[in-house]
N, C-alpha and C positions, 0 to 999 in steps of 0.2 A: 553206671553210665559210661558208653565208652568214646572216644575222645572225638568223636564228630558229632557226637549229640553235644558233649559239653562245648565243643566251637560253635554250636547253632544257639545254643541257650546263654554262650557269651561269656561261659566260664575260664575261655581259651581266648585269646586274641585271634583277629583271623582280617583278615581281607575282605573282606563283603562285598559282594556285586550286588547282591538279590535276595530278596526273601518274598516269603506270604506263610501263612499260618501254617503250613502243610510240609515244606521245601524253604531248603537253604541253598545259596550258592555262592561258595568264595574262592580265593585264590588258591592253586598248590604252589605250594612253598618249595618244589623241585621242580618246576617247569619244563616243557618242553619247547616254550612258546611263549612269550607276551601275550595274557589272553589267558590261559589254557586255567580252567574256571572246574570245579567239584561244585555236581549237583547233589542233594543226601534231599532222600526223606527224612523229615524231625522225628517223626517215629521211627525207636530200634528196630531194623531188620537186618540181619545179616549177608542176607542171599540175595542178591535182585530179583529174580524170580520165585521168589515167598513174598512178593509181596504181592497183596490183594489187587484184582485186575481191573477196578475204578483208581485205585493209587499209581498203579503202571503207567495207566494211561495219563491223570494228570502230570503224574512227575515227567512225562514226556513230552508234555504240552507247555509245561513250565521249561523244563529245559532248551526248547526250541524258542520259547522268548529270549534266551537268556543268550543261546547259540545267535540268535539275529543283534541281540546287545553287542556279543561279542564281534560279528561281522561288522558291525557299523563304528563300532571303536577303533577297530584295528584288519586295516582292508585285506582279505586274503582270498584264494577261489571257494573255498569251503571250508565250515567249521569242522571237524571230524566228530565222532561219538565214538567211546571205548568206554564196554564196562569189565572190568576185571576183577575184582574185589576180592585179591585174597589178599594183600597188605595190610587190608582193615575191616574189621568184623562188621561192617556197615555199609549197606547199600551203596552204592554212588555211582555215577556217572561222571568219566572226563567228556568235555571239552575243549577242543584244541583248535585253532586255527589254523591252516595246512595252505603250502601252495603247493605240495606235493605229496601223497602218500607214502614217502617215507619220513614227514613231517610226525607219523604218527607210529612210530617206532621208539619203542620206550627204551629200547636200547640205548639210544641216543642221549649224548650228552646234557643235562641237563644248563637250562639258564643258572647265573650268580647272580643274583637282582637286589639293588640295596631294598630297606622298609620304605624310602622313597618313590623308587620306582615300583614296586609292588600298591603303594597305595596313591599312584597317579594312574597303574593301570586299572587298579577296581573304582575308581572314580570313573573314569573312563563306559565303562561299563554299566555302572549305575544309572549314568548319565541316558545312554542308548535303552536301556531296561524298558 
């Protein structure tokens, strides 16, 4: 089991925005952003694109609930989408809240966020879900 399964199944502490039976969605612990949310299917896939294309399309449709949670928590012009997934052998989608497209340059500095403010932000978000 590799370690975004085990954060969806609860084996790992994590930040929770969102769930449903199918998709997880919680905070990254390196942020870019207040906000900035990992979408995974509960099912191991590695690649985003291996995964089955009723799955694609849900996890993209959950994630856009989850992108409008996040706009309504935390006002910005648009949430962004990046999937890159070589850090971890697991599907995902970021989320990030942007007022600018260099908002979504992973270059960039990451936020220091105590456990406080990481879990007023995913209440926040729960809330908007």
């Amino acid at each position: 089991m590799d370690i975004f399964s085990k954060i969806a199944a609860g084996e790992i502490p994590s930040y929770k925005c969102a769930e449903n039976d199918k998709f997880y969605a919680f905070l990254d612990i390196n942020p870019l952003a207040k906000g900035h949310t990992l979408v995974i299917p509960r099912r191991e896939v590695d690649y985003f694109f291996d995964l089955e294309d009723d799955e694609l399309a849900e996890m993209a449709v959950f994630a856009k609930r989850v992108a409008k949670a996040i706009k309504a928590a935390f006002p910005c012009r648009k949430v962004g989408m990046a999937v890159l997934g070589l850090e971890v052998a697991h599907a995902h989608i970021h989320l990030v809240p942007m007022q600018s497209e260099g908002d979504m340059n992973f270059a960039n500095p990451k936020l220091k966020l105590a456990a406080e403010e990481f879990e007023d932000i995913a209440k926040k978000i729960r809330e908007n879900f």
